[in-house]
C-alpha positions in Angstrom: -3.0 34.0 0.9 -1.8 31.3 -1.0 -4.0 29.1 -0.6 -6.8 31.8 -1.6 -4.9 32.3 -4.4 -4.9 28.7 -5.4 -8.7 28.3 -5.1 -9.4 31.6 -7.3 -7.6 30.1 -10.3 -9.6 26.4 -9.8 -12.5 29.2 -10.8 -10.9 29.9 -14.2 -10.5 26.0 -14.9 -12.4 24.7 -17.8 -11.8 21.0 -16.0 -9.7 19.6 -13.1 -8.9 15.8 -13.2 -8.3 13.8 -9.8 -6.8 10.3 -9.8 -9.7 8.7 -7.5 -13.6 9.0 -7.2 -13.5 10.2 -3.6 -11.1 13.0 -4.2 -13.1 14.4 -6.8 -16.5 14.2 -4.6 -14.0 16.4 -1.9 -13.5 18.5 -4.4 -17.2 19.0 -5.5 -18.3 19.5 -2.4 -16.0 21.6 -0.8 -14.4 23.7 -3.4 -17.9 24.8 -4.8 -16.6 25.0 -8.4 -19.3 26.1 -10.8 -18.9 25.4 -14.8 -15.5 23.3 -13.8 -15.8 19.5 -14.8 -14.4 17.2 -11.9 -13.4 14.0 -13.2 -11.3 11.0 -11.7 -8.3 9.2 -14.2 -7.2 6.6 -12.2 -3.4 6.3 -12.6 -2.0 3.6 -14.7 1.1 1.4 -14.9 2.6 -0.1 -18.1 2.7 -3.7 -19.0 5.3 -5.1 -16.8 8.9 -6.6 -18.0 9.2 -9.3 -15.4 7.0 -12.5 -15.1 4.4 -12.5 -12.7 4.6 -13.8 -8.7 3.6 -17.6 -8.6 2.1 -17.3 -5.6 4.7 -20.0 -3.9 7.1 -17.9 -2.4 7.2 -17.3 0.8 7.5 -13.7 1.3 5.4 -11.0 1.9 6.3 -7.4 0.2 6.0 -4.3 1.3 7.4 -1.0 -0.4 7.1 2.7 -0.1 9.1 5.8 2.1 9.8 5.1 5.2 7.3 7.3 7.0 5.0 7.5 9.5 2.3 7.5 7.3 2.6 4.2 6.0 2.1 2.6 9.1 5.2 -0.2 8.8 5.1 0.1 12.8 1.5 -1.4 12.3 2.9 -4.3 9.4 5.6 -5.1 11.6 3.3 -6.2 14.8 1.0 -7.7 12.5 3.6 -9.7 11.1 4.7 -10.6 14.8 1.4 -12.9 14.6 1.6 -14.1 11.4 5.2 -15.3 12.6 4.0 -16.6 15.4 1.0 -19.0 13.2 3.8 -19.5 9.9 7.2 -19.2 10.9 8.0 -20.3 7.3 7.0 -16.7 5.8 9.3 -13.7 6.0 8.1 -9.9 5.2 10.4 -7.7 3.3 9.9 -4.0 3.2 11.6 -2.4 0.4 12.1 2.1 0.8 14.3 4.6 1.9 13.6 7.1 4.8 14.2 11.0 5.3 17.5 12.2 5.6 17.0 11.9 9.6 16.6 8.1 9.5 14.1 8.6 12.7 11.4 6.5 11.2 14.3 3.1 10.0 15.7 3.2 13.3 12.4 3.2 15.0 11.4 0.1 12.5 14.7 -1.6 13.5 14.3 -1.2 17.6 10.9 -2.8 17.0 11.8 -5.3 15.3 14.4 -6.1 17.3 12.3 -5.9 20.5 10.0 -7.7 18.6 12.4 -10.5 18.2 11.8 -10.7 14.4 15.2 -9.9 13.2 15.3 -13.6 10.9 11.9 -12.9 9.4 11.4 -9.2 8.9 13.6 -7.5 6.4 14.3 -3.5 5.6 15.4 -3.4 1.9 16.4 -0.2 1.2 15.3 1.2 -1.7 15.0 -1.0 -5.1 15.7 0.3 -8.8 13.9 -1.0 -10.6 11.1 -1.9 -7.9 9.3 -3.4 -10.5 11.6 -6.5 -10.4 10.8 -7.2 -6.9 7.2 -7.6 -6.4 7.8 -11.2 -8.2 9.7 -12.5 -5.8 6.8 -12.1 -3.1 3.6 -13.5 -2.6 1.4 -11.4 -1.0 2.0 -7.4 -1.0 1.0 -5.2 2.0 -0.1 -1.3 2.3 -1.1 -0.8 5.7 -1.1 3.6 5.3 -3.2 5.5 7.0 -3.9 7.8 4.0 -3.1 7.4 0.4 -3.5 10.3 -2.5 -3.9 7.3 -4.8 -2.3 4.0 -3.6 0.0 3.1 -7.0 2.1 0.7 -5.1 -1.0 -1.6 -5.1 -1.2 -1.1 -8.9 2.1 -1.9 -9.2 1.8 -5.2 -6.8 -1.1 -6.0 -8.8 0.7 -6.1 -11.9 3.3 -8.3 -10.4 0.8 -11.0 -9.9 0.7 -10.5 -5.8 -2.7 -10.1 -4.3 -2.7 -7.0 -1.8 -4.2 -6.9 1.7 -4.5 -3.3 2.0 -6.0 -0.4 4.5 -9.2 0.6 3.2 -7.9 4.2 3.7 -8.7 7.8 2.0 -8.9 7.6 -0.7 -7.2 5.4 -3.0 -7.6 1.5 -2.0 -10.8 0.9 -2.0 -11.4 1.9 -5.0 -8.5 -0.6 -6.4 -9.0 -3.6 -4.5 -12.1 -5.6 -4.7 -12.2 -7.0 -1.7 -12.3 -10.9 -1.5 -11.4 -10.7 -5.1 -8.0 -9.4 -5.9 -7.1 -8.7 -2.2 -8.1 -8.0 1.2 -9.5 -4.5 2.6 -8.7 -3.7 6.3 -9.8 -1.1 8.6 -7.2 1.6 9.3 -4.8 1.0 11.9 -5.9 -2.4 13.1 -2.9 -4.8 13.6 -5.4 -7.9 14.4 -7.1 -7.3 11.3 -3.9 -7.5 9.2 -2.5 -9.9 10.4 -5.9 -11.8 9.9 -6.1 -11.0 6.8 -2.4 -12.2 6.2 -2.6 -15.4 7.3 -6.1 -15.6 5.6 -4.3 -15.8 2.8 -1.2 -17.4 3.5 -3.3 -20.6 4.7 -5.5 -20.6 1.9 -2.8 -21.6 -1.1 -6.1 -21.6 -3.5 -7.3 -18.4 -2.5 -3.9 -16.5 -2.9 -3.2 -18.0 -6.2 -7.0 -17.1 -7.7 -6.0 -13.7 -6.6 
């Protein structure tokens, strides 16, 4: 009922506003909205306060919930091999879970089993977040889904390129990839961690970025 309800008053819209190009296709073609303007307005970040990433550090950062969603289980094993190639390079992941803490203890027990207590980090969460990205060199998003994907923005503005999933909807319509960052297919551990150490090896490449 609700959800009837819901699409009878998109009808009365004049306009409806999505924050990528992809979402508002889905809604073209699914909603069937006649005489209602679909437009995307990507979200936006303000100029940052902090000075940009150097691109010297040797940290990879990582933020958002901790949730299955976001796929840390996937960054974790990636980072396994990157370990393995550049022991030097540590990942921090920066984000609170649910009040169950299922998801953080199920980070921890793999990255203990993992072995990667001295080179993977879990944060917490970080006020202001903003402050943080600097300290990194490369950012990570590894999600299976994203409404939008504003934790790339925000890595972006810190000066970190972002290898990133190329998932629905939001990345791919950020990143250039090659350019600012590295697109990845969903849920493929080799190909992150590739694309990791792509960049970690290549000091030229990750500071163009």
């Amino acid at each position: 009922r609700l959800r009837r309800e819901i699409a009878h008053r998109y009808t009365l819209l004049d306009a409806l506003t999505t924050v990528t190009r992809a979402d508002a296709e889905d809604y073209r073609s699914r909603m069937k909205l006649p005489g209602v303007r679909i437009e995307a307005i990507p979200n936006a970040v303000p100029e940052s306060a902090f000075p940009p990433a150097d691109g010297d550090l040797k940290w990879v950062v990582a933020a958002g919930r901790l949730h299955r969603v976001k796929r840390y289980d996937l960054l974790v094993q990636a980072f396994a091999q990157v370990s393995a190639a550049r022991p030097d390079w540590r990942l921090r992941i920066y984000g609170g879970g649910d009040a169950s803490g299922d998801e953080e203890s199920a980070l921890r027990a793999l990255i203990d089993q993992l072995d990667l207590r001295e080179q993977v980090f879990l944060m917490g969460s970080a006020n202001p977040m903003e402050a943080e990205w600097p300290k990194g060199s490369i950012a990570a998003v590894t999600s299976d889904r994203e409404s939008f994907g504003m934790t790339i923005v925000e890595a972006m503005r810190g000066g970190l390129p972002v290898v990133a999933t190329a998932c629905p909807h939001g990345p791919a319509e950020i990143i250039e990839d090659g350019v600012d960052g590295r697109l990845v297919p969903v849920g493929d551990t080799d190909a992150i961690a590739a694309a990791l150490l792509q960049l970690i090896e290549d000091d030229g490449l990750r500071h163009r970025m």
